[in-house]
Phi, psi and omega in degrees: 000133179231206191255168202282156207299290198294017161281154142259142195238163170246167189277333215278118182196156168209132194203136185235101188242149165246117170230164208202124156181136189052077161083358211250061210249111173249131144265133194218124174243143195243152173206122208232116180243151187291153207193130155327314191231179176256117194252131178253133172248098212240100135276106180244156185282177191278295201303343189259033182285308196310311190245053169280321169306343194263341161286324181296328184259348144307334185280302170345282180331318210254334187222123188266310175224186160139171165251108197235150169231128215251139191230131180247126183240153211199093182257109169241140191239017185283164176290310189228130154256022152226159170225170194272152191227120180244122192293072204296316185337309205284321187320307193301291172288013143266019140280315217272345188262004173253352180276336182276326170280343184278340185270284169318309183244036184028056172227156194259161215237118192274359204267108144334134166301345183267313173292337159296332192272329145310348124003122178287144192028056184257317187239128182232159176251143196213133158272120201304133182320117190273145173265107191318326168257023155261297195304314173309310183308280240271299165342264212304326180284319183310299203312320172271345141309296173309339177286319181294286182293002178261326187291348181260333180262309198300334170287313139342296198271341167297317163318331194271328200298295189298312181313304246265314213265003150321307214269312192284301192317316169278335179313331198273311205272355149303328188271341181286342190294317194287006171279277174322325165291349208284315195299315170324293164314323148306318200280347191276330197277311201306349204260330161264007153283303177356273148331288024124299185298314208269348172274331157319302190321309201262001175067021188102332148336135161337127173239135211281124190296303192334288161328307200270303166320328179303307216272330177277316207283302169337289199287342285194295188289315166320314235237012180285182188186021179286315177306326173334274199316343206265349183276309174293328166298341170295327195276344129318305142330305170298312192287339170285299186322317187290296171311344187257326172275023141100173151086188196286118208236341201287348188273316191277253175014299174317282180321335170318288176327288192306338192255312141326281204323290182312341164282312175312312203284319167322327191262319200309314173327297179269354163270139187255079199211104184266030156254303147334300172299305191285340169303302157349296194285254195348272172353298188288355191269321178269326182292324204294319180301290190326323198263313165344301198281303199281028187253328177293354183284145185281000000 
């Protein structure tokens, strides 16, 4: 089964299918933790060896990425699982060597259909041939019942992910306003502490306006954070956009992320403000949760 284009899925699952016929039960569990790629860790029982590709590549279809490790379980419950096998060869000739002894040492002969079958190797228990193309049939119908349930679990917990990383994405794009208003009011305190330094310097001496406009505009231009602000609301924008069409989503989101992360620290860097710095830090705190979840996302 596999799985649908538009879900998001999270790698984190657990899924169990069962099939049953003539006596015959495979159980097959699947348990899936996030992984770049898709790694299968395959425990089969010695009879199902012939048909590990045909698990492997049923897991394959339906899962795209994850570290999932497959558990095969193999219950035969028919009454009898072996059967007799008879040497008529070797029988015969232990009929035809007590008919040789009854003639050579004239005694009578007594050797029986009971006593042949008592015979070393005449009569073997042989294990009934398995069928293989049952036993494929029955793998496959298990496995993909289990691919049905982790894909049902995996959806569920991708869902509770994207509601979770909605609520932080808007927490962060709440914050940039109060980031824009805070900054003008820096450049406004650094432009009268400025002042303040340089007439303490200068002792009531002319103070050359000029210099001191250079010197606020210098900082002003260090100290902007409109490209910061206007890349991190795109990266946000993108990141709704990506996250609202769906499907295997977790490779592009990472990459957002990251580039979010890097537009935050860039402003943090450059406002020297400690109301602006705790916004900053909350951002990167919501960025940092946000990147947790989507690397767990397929």
């Amino acid at each position: 089964m596999k799985a649908n284009d538009d879900v998001i899925y999270s790698m984190t699952g657990y899924g169990k299918g069962v099939s049953e016929q003539d006596g015959l039960k495979v159980t097959v569990e699947l348990k899936s933790v996030n992984h770049r790629f898709l790694d299968l860790n395959i425990k089969l029982p010695k009879v199902f060896t012939f048909a590990e590709d045909i698990l492997r590549k049923t897991i394959q279809v339906a899962i795209s990425r994850g570290h999932i490790e497959v558990y095969v379980n193999y219950e035969d419950t028919r009454e009898s699982k072996k059967t007799l096998a008879i040497d008529f060869d070797l029988a015969s000739q232990y009929v035809l060597a007590a008919r040789e002894i009854q003639g050579r040492c004239l005694i009578q002969n007594n050797f029986f259909t009971a006593e042949v079958l008592r015979m070393p190797d005449v009569v073997t228990q042989v294990a009934k041939q398995e069928d293989e193309e049952l036993l494929a049939k029955l793998l496959k119908d298990a496995c993909l019942g289990a691919i049905e349930g982790i894909n049902s679990m995996k959806s569920r917990e991708g869902e509770s992910l994207v509601k979770d990383m909605y609520v932080k994405i808007e927490n962060i794009q709440n914050t940039i306003p109060k980031i824009q208003q805070l900054a003008p009011k820096t450049l406004e305190e650094y432009r009268k502490k400025l002042e303040e330094r340089v007439k303490e310097y200068l002792n009531d001496a002319p103070i050359d306006e000029v210099k001191l406009i250079n010197e606020i505009a210098f900082y002003s231009d260090k100290f902007c954070i409109d490209e910061e602000v206007t890349r991190l609301y795109t990266h946000i924008d993108h990141f709704k956009e990506v996250l609202g069409k769906g499907g295997a989503v977790g490779k592009k989101l990472d990459f957002i992320v990251q580039e979010m992360n890097r537009e935050t620290n860039t402003i943090g860097s450059k406002c020297n403000n400690a109301q602006i710095t705790e916004c900053v830090v909350f951002m990167k705190s919501e960025i940092e949760k946000i990147r947790e979840q989507v690397q767990n996302l397929v």
